[in-house]
Each structure stands twice: as structure tokens, then as C-alpha cells.
Backbone bond lengths (Angstrom), bond angles and torsions (degrees), N, CA, C in turn:
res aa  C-N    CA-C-N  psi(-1)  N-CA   C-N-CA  omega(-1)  CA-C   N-CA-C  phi
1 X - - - 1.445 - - 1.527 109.25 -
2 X 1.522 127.29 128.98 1.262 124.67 172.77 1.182 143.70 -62.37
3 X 1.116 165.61 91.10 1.640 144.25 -140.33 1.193 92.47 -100.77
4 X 1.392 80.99 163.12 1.969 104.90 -149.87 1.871 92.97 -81.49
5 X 0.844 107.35 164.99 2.003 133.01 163.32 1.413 113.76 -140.50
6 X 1.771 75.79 139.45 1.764 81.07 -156.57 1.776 94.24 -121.86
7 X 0.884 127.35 -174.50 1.648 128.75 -175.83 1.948 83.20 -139.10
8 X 1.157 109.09 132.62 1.338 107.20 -165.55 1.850 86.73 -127.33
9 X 1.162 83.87 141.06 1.667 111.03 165.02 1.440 142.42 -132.81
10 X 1.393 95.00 139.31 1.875 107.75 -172.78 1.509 121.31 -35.66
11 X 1.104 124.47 88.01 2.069 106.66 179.82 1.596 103.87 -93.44
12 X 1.523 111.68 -36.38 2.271 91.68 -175.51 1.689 90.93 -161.90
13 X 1.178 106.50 148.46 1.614 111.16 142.63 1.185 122.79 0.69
14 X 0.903 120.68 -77.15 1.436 152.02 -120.61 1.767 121.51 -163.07
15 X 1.144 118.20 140.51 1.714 111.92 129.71 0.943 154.77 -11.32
16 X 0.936 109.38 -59.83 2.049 163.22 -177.97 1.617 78.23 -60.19
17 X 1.288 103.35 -96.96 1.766 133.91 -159.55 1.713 88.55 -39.16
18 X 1.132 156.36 -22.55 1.655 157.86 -156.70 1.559 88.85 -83.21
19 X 0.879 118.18 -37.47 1.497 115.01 -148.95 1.395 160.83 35.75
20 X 1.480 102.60 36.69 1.418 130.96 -166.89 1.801 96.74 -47.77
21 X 1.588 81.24 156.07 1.858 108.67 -154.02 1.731 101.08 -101.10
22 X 0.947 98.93 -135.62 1.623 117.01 169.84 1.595 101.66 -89.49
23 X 1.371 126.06 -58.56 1.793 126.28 -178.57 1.318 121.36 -63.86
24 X 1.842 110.61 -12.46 1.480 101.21 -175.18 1.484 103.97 59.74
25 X 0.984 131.86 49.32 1.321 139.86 128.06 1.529 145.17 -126.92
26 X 0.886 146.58 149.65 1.646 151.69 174.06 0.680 122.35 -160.55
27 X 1.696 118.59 162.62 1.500 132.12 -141.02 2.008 90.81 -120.76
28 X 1.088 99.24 148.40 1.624 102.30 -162.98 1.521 81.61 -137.42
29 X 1.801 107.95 144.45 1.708 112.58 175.05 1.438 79.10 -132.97
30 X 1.451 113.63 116.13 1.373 123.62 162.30 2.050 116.45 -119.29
31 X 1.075 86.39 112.18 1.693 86.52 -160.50 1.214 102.77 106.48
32 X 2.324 87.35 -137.08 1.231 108.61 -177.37 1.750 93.17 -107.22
33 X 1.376 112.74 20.70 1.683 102.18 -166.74 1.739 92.28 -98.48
34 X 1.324 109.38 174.97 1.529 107.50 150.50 1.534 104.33 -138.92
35 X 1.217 120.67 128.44 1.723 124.15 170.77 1.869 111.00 -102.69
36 X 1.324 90.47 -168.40 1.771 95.63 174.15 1.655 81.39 -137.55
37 X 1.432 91.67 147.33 1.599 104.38 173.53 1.981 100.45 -132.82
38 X 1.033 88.47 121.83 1.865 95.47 -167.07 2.023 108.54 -107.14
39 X 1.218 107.68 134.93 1.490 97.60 -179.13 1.851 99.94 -117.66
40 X 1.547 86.21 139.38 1.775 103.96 -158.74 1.923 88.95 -141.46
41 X 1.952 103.88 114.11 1.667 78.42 -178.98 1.209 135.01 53.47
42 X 1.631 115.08 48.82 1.134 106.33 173.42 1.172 144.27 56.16
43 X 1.753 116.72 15.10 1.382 127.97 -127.37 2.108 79.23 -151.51
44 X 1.050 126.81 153.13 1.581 128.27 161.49 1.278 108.19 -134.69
45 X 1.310 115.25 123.14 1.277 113.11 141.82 1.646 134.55 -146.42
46 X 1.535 109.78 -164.95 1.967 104.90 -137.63 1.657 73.21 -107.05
47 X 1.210 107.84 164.23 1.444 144.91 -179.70 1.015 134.67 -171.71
48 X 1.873 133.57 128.76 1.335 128.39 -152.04 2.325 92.81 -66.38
49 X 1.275 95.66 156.73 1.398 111.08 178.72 2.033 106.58 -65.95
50 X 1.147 116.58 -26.15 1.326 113.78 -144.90 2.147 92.62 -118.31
51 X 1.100 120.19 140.74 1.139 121.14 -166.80 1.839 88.26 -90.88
52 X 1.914 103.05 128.57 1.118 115.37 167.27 1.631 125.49 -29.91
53 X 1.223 108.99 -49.09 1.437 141.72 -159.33 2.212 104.52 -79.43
54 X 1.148 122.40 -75.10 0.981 114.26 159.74 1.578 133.98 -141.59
55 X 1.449 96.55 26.66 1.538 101.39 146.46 1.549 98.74 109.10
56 X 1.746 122.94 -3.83 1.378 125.27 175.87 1.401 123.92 -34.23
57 X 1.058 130.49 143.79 1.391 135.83 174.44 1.799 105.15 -60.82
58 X 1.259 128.25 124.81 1.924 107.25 -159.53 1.773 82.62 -100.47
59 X 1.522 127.96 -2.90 1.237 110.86 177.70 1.430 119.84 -80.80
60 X 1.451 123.61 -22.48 1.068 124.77 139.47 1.218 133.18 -38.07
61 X 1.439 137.09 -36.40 1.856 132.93 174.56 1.186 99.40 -80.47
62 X 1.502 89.86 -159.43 1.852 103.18 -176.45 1.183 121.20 -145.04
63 X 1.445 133.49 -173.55 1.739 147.60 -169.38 1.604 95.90 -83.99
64 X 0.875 140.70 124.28 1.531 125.10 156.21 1.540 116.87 -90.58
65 X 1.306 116.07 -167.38 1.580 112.24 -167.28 1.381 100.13 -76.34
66 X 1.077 118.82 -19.07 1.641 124.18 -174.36 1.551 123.77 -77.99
67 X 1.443 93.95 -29.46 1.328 101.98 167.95 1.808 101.09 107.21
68 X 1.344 110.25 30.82 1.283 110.99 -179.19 1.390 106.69 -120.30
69 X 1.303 101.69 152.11 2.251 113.63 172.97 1.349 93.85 -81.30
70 X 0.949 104.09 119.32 1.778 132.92 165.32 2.013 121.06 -82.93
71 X 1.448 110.00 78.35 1.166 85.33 -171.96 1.528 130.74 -65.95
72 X 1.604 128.98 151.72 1.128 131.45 179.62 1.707 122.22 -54.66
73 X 1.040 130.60 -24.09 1.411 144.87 -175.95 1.488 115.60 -79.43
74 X 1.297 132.40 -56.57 1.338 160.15 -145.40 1.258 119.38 -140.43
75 X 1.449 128.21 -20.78 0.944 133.06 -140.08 1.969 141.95 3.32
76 X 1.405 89.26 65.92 1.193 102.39 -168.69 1.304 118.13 -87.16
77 X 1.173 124.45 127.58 1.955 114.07 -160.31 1.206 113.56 -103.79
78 X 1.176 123.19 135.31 1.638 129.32 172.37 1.729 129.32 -132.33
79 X 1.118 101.10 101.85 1.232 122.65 172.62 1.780 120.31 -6.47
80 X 1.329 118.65 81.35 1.600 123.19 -179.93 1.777 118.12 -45.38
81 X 1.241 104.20 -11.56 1.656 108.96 151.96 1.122 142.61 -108.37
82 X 1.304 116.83 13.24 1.504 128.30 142.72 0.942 123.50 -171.49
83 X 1.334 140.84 22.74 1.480 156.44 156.66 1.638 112.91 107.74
84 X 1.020 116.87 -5.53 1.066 106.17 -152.92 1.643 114.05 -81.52
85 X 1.286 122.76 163.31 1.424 116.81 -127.71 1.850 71.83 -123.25
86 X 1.527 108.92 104.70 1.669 115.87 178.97 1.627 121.10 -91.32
87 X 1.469 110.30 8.35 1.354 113.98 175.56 1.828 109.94 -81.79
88 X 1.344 112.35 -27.51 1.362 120.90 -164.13 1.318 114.78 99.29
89 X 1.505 140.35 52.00 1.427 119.33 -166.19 1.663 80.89 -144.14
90 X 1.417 117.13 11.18 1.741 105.64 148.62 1.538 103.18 83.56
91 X 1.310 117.44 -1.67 1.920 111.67 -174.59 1.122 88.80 -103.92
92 X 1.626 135.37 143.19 1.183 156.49 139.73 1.645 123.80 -90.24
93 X 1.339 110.67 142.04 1.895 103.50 -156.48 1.882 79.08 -115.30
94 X 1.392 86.15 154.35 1.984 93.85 160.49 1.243 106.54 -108.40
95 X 1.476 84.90 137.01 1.545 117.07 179.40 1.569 109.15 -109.01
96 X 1.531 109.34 169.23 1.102 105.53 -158.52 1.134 106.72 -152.16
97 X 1.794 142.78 115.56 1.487 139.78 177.28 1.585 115.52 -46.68
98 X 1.512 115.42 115.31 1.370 132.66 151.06 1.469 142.78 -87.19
99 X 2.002 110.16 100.49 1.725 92.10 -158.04 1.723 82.93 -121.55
100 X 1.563 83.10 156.94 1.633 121.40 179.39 1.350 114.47 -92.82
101 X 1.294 107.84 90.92 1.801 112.65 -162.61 2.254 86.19 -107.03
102 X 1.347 93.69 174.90 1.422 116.70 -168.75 1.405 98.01 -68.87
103 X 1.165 126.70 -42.20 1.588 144.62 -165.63 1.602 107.03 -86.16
104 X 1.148 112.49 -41.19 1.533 117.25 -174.35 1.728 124.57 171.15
105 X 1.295 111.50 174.48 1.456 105.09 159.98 1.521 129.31 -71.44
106 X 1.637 87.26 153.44 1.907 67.16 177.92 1.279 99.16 -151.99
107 X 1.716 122.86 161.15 1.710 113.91 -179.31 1.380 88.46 -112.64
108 X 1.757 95.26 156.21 1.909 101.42 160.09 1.366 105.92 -102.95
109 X 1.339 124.65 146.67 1.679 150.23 137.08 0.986 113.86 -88.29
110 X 1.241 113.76 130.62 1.697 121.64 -178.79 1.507 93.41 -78.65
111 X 1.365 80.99 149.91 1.335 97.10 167.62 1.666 137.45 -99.73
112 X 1.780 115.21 129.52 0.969 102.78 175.49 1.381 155.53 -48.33
């Protein structure tokens, strides 16, 4: 089986610099992309901005106790470790590896 390669990119400083709210979530524009990067447990990770399902803003919802993005519209939940959509309504979100380097955060994109 191949393991993936990713082209990883700069999002902040820091942690700190993210500036998570009350939901532990935010919207990150890296490039020309924009993701949500959500903190669950001490733990971050990347997620497309736009809800699979009908296109909700996902920085608007929230973390639930489970550890899932809750979208604001529908509330349809998807799993912050691999998208997968645990209510049953068949939409899967992309997710995206978040690492904690000395220098800063950073997301991976697979690579083409």
C-alpha cells in the first residue's frame, strides 16, 4: 500500500496565533484554499470550510463531546479524524493532516 505525500503548508506561529473562540474552531485561508482547523483534546485538525451536504459555513458549528464538527445548518456530524459523516446521511467531508513543527503550524495536501 502506498503512503500518501503531502506538500504541507505554513497556517500560524503558533497555537496561540489560531485563535480559537468558544467552539474551538477557525477558518484558515492558506493560499487560494480556505479550510477549518478545529481543536478537540489538545489535538488539531484541518477540515474543508464548506459542509459536504449543503455548503454551510462549518466555522459556524461546533466540536461535540465526541469529538465531531457539527455543522450549523443540519446539524450533521463528521468525525475530525477522517471525515466521516456519523449521523448516517452518506456525505463524507475532507480532512486534512495537522503537524506541530518548532517553527509553526502547518497543513498537508496530498499530493498530486
Amino acid at each position: 500500500m502506498a503512503t500518501k505525500e503531502y506538500n504541507w503548508e505554513f497556517v500560524a506561529d503558533s497555537v496561540e496565533q489560531l485563535g480559537f473562540g468558544k467552539y474551538d474552531i477557525v477558518q484558515a485561508e492558506i493560499g487560494e484554499r480556505t479550510i477549518c482547523i478545529a481543536r478537540f483534546k489538545n489535538q488539531l485538525y484541518g477540515f474543508q470550510s464548506k459542509c459536504p451536504h449543503a455548503g454551510a459555513k462549518m466555522v459556524m458549528g461546533y466540536i461535540d463531546a465526541q469529538g465531531n464538527a457539527v455543522c450549523p445548518l443540519h446539524r450533521f456530524k463528521f468525525a475530525l479524524r477522517n471525515g466521516y459523516n456519523v449521523t448516517g446521511e452518506g456525505y463524507n467531508m475532507k480532512t486534512f493532516p495537522i503537524e506541530l513543527r518548532e517553527d509553526g503550524v502547518f497543513v498537508g495536501f496530498l499530493k498530486l
